[in-house]
mmCIF file as gemmi writes it, N, C-alpha and C atoms, coordinates in Angstrom:
data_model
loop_
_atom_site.group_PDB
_atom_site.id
_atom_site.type_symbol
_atom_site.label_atom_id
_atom_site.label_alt_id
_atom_site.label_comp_id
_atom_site.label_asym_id
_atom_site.label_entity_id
_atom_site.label_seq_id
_atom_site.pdbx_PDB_ins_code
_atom_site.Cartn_x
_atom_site.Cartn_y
_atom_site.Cartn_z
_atom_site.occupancy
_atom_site.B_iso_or_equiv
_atom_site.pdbx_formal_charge
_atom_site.auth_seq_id
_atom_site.auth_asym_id
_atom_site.pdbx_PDB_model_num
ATOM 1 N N . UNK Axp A 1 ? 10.423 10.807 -0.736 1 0 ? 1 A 1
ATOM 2 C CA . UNK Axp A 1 ? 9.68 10.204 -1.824 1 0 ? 1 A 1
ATOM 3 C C . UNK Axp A 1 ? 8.257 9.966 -1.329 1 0 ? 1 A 1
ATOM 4 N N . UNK Axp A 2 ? 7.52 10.396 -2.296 1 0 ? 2 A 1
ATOM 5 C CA . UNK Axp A 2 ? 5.832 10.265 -1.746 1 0 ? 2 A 1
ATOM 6 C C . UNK Axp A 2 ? 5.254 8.897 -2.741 1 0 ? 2 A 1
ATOM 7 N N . UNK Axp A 3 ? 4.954 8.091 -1.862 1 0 ? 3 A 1
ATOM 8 C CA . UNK Axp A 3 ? 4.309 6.825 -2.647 1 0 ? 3 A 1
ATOM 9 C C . UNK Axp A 3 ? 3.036 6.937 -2.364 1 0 ? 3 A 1
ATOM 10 N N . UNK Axp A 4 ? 2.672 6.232 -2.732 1 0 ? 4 A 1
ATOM 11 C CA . UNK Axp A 4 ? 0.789 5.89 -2.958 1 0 ? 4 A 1
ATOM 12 C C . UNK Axp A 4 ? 0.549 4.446 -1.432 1 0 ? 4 A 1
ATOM 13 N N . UNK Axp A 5 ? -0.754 4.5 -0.72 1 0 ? 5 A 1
ATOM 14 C CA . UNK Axp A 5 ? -0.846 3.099 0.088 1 0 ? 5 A 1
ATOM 15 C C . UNK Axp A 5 ? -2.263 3.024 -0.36 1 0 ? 5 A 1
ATOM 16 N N . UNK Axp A 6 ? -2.878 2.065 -0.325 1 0 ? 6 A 1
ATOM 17 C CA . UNK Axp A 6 ? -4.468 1.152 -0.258 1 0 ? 6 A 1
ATOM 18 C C . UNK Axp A 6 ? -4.522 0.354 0.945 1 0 ? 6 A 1
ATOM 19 N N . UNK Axp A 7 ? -5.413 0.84 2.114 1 0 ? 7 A 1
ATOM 20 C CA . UNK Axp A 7 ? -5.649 0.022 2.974 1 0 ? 7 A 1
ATOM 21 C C . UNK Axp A 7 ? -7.533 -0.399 2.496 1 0 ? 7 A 1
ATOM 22 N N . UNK Axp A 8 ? -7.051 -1.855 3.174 1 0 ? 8 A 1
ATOM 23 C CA . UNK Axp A 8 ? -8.452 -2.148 3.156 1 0 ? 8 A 1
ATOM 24 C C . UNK Axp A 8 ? -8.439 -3.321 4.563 1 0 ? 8 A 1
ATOM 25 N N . UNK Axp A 9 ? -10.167 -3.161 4.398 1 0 ? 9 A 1
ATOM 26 C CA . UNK Axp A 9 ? -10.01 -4.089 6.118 1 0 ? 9 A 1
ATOM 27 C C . UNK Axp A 9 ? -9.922 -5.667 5.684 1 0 ? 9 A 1
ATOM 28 N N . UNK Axp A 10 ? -8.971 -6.484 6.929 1 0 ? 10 A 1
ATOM 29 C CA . UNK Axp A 10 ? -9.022 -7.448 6.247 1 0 ? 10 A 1
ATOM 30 C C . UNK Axp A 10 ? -10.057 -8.377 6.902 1 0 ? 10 A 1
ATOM 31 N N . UNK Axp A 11 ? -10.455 -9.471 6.288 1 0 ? 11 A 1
ATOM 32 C CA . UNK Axp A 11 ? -11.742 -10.68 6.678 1 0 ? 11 A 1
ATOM 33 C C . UNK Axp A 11 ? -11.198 -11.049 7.937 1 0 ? 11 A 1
ATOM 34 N N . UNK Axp A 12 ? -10.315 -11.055 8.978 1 0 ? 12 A 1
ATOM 35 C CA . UNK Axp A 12 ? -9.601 -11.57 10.216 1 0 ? 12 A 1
ATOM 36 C C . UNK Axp A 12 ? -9.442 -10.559 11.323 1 0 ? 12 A 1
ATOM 37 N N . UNK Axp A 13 ? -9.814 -8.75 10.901 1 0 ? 13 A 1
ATOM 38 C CA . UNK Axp A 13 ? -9.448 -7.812 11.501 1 0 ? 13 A 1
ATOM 39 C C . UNK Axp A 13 ? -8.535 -7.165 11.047 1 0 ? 13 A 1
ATOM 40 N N . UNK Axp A 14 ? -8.447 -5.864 11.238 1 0 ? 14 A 1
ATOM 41 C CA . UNK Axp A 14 ? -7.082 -4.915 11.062 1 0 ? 14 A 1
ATOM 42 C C . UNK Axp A 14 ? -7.475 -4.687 9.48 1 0 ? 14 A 1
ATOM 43 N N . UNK Axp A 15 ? -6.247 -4.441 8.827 1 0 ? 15 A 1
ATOM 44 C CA . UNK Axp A 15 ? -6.191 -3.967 7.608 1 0 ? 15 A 1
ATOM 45 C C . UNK Axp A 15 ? -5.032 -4.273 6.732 1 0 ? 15 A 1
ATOM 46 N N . UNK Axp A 16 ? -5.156 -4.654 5.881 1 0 ? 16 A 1
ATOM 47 C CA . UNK Axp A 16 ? -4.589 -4.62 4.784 1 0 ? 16 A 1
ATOM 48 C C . UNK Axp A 16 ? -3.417 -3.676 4.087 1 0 ? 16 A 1
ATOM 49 N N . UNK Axp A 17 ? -2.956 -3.208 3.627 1 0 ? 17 A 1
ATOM 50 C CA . UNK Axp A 17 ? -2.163 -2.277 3.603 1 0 ? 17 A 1
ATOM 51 C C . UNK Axp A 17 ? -0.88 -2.547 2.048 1 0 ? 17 A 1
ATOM 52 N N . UNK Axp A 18 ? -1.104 -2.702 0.884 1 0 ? 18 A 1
ATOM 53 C CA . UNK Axp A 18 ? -0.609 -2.128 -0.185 1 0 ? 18 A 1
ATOM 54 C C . UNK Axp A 18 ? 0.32 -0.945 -0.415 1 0 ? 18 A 1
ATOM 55 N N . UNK Axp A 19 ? 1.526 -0.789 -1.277 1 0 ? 19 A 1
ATOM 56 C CA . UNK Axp A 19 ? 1.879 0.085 -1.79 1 0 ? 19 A 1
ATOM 57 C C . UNK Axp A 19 ? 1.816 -0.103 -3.179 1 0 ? 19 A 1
ATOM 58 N N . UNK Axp A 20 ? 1.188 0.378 -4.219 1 0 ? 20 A 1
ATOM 59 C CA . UNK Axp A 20 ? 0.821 -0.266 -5.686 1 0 ? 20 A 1
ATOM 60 C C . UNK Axp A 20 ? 2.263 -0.349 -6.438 1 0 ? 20 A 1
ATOM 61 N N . UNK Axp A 21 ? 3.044 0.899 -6.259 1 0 ? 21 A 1
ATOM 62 C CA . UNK Axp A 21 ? 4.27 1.107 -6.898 1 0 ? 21 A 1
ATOM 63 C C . UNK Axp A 21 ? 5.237 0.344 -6.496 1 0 ? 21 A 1
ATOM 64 N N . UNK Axp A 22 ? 5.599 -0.191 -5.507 1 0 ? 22 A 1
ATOM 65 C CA . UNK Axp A 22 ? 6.325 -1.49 -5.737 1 0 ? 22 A 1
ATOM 66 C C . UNK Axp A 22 ? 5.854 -2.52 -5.099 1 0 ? 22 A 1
ATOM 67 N N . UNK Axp A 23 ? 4.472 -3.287 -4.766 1 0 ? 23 A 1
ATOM 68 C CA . UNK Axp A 23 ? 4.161 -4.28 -4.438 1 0 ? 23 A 1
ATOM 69 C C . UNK Axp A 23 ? 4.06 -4.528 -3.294 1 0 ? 23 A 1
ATOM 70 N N . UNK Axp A 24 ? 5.016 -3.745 -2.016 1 0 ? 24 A 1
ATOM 71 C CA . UNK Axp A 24 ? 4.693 -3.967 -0.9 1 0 ? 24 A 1
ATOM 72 C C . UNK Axp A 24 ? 3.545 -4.221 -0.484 1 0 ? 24 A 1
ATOM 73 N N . UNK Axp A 25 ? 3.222 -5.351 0.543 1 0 ? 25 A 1
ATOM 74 C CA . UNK Axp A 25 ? 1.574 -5.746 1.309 1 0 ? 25 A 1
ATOM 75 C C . UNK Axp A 25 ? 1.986 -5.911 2.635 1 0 ? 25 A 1
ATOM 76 N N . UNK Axp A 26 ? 1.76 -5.363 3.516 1 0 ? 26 A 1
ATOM 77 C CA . UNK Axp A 26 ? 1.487 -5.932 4.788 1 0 ? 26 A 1
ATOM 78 C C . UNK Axp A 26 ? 0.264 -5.376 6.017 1 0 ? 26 A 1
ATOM 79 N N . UNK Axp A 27 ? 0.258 -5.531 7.1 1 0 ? 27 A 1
ATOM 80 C CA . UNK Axp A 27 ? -1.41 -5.54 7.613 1 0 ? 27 A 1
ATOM 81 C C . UNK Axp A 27 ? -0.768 -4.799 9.117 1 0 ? 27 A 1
ATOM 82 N N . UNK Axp A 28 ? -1.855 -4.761 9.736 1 0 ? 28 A 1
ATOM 83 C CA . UNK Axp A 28 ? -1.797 -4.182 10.853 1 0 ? 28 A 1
ATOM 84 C C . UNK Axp A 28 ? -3.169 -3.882 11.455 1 0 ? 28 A 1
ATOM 85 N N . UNK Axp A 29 ? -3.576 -3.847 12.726 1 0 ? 29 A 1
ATOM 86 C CA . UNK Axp A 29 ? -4.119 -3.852 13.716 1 0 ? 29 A 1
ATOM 87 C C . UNK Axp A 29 ? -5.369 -2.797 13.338 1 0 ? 29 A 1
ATOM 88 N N . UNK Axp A 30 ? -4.586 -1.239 13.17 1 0 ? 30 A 1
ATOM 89 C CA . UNK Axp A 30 ? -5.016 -0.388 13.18 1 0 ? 30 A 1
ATOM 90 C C . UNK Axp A 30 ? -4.51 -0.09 11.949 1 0 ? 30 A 1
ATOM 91 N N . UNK Axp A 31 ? -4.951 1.214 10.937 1 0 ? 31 A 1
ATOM 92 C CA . UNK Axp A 31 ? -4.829 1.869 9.989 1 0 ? 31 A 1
ATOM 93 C C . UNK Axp A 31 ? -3.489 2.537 9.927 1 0 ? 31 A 1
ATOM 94 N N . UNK Axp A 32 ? -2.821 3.14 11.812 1 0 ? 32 A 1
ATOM 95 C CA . UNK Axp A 32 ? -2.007 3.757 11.755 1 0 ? 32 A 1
ATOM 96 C C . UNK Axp A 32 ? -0.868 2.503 11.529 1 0 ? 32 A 1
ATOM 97 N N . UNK Axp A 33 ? -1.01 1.254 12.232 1 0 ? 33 A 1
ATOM 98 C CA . UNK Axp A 33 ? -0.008 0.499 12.622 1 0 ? 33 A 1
ATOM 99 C C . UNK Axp A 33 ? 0.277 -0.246 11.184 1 0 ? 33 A 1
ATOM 100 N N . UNK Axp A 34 ? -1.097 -0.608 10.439 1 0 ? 34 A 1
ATOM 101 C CA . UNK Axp A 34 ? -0.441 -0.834 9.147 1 0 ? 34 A 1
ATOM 102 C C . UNK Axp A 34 ? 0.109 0.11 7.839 1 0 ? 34 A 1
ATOM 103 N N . UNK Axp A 35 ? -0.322 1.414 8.01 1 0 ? 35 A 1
ATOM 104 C CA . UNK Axp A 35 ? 0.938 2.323 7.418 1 0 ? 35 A 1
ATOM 105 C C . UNK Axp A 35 ? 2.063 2.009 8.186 1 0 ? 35 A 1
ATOM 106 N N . UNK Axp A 36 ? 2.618 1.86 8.908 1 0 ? 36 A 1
ATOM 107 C CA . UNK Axp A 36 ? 3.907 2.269 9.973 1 0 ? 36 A 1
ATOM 108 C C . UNK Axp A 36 ? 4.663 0.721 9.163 1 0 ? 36 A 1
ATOM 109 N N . UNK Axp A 37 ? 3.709 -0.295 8.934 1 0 ? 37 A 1
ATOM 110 C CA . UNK Axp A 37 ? 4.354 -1.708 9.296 1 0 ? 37 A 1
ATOM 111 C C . UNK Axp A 37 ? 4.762 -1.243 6.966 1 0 ? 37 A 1
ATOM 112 N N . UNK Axp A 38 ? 3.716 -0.79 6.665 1 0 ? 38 A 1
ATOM 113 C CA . UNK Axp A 38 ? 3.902 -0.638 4.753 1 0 ? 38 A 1
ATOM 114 C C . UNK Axp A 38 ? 5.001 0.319 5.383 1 0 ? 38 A 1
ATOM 115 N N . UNK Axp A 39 ? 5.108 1.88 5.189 1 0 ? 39 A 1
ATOM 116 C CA . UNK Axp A 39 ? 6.473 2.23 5.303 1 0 ? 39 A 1
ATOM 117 C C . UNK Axp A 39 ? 7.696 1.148 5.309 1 0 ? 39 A 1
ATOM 118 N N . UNK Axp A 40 ? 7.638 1.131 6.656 1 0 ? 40 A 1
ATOM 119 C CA . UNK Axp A 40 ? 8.779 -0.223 7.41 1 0 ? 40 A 1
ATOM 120 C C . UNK Axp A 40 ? 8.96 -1.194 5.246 1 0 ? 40 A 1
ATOM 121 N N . UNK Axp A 41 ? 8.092 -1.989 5.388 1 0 ? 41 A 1
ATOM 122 C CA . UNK Axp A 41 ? 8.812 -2.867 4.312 1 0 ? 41 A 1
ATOM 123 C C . UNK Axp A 41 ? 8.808 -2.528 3.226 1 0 ? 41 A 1
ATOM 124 N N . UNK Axp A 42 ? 8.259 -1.123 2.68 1 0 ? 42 A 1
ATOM 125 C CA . UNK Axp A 42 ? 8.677 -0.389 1.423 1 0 ? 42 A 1
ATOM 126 C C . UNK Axp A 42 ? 10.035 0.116 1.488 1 0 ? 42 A 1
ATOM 127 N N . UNK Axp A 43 ? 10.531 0.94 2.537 1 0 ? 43 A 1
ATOM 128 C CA . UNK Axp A 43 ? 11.588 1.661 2.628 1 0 ? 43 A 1
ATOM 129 C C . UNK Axp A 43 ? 12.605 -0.031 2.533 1 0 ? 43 A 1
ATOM 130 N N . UNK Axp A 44 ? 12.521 -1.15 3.526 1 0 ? 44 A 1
ATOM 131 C CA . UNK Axp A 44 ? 12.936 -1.947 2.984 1 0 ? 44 A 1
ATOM 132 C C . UNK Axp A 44 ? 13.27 -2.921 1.266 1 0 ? 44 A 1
ATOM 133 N N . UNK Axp A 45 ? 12.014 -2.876 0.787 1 0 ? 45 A 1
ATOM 134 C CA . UNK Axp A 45 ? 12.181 -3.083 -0.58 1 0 ? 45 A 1
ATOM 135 C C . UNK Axp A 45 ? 13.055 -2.359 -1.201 1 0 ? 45 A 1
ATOM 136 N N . UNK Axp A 46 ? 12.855 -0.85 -1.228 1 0 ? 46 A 1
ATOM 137 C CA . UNK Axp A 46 ? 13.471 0.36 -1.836 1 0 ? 46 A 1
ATOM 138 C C . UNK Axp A 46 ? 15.16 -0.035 -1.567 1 0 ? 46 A 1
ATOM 139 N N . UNK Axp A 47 ? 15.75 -0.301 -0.356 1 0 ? 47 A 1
ATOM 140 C CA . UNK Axp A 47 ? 17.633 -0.538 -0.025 1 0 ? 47 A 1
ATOM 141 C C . UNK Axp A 47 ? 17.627 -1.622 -0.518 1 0 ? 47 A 1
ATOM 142 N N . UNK Axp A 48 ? 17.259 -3.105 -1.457 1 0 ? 48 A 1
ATOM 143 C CA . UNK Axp A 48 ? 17.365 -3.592 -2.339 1 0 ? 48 A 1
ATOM 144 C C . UNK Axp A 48 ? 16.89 -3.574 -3.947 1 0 ? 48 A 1
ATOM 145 N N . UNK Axp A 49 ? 15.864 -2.978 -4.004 1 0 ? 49 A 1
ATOM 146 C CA . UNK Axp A 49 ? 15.123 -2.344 -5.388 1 0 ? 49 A 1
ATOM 147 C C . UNK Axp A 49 ? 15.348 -0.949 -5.47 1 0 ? 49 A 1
ATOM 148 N N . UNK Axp A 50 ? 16.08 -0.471 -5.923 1 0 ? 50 A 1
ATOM 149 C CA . UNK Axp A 50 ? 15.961 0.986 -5.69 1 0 ? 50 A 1
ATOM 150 C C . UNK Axp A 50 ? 14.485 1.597 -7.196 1 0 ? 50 A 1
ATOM 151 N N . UNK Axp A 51 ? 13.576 2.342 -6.348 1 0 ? 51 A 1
ATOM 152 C CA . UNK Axp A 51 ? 13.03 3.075 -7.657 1 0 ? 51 A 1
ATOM 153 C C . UNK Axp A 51 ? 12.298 4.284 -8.081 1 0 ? 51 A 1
ATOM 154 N N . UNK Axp A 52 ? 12.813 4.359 -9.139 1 0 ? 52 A 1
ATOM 155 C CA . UNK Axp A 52 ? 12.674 5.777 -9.618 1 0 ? 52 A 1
ATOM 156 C C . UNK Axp A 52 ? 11.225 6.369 -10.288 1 0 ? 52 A 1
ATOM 157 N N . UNK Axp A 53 ? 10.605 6.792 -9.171 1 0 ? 53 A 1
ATOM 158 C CA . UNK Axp A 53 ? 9.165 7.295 -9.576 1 0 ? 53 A 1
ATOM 159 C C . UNK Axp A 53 ? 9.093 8.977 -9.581 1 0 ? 53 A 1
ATOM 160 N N . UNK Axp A 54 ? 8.636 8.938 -10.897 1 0 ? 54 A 1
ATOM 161 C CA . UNK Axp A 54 ? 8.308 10.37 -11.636 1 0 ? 54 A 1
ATOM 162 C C . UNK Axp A 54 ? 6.84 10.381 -11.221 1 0 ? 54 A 1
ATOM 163 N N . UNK Axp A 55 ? 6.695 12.086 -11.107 1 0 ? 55 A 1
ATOM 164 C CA . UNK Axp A 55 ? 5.199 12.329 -10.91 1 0 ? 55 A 1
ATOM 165 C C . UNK Axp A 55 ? 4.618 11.877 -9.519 1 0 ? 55 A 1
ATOM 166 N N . UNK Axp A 56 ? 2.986 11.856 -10.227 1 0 ? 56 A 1
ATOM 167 C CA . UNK Axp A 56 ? 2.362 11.621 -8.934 1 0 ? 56 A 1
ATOM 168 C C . UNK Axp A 56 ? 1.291 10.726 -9.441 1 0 ? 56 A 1
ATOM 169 N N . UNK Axp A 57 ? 1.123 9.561 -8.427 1 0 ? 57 A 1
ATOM 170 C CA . UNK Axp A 57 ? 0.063 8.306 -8.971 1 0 ? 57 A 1
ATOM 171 C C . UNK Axp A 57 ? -0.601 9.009 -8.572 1 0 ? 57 A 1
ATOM 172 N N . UNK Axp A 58 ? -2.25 8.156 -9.751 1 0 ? 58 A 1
ATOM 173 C CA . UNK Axp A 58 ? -3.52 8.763 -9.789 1 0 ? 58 A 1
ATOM 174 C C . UNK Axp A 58 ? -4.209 7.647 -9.191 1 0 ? 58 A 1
ATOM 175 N N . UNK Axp A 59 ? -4.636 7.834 -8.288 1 0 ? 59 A 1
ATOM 176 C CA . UNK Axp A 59 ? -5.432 6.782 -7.615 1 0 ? 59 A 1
ATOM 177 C C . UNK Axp A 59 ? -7.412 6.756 -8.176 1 0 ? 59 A 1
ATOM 178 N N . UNK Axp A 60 ? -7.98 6.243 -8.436 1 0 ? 60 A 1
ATOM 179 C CA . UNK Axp A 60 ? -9.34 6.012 -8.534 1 0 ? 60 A 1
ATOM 180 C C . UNK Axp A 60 ? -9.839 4.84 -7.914 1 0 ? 60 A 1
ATOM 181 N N . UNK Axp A 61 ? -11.849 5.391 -8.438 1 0 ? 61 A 1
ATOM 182 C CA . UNK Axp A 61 ? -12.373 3.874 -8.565 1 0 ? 61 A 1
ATOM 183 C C . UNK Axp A 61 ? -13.114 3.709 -9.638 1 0 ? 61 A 1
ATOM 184 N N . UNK Axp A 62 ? -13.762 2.777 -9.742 1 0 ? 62 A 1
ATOM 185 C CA . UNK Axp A 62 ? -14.297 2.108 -11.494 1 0 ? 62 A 1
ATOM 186 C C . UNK Axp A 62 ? -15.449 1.487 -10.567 1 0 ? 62 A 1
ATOM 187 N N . UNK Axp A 63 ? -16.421 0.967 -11.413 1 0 ? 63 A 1
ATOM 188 C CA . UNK Axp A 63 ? -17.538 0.378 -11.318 1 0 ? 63 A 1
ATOM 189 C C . UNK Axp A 63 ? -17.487 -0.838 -12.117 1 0 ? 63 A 1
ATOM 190 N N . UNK Axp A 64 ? -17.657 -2.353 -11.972 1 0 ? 64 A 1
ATOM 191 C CA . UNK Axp A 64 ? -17.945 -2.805 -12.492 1 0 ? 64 A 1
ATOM 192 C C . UNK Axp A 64 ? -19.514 -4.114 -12.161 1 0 ? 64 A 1
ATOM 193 N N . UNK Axp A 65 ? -20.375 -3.784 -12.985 1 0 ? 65 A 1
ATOM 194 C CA . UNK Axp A 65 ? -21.655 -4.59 -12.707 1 0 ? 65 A 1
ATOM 195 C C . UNK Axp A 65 ? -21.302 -5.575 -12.73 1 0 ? 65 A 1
ATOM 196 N N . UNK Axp A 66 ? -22.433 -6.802 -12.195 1 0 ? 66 A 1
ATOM 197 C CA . UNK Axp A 66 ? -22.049 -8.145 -11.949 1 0 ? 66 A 1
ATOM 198 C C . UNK Axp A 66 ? -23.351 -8.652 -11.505 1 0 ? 66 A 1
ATOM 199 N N . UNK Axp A 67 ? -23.817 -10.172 -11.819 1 0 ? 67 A 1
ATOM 200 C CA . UNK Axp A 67 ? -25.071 -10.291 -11.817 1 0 ? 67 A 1
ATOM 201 C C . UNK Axp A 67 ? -25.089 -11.005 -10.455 1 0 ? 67 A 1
């Protein structure tokens, strides 16, 4: 199963680490270590949530102004 991740860096170091499709968040050091640590608790979510994703997420970005 191919899911979608969003890392971003976090304000403390390391990164952030999202899966949008089921909510998973967790962080890590490095970029690689927080994919490894999202895997880890998605595949976990998934053996209690099981879910069924069709297709393929469309990831973007948007602009929004601000004064």
């Amino acid at each position: 199963m191919e899911l979608s991740a969003v890392l971003t860096p976090a304000a403390e170091g390391g990164f952030v680490a999202l899966n949008p499709e089921t909510g998973t968040t967790t962080q890590g050091e490095t970029v690689e270590e927080a994919l490894a640590n999202l895997r880890e608790a998605t595949e976990l979510y998934l053996e209690e949530f099981p879910l069924a994703v069709t297709g393929r997420a469309l990831l973007t970005t948007f602009h929004v102004a601000h004064a």
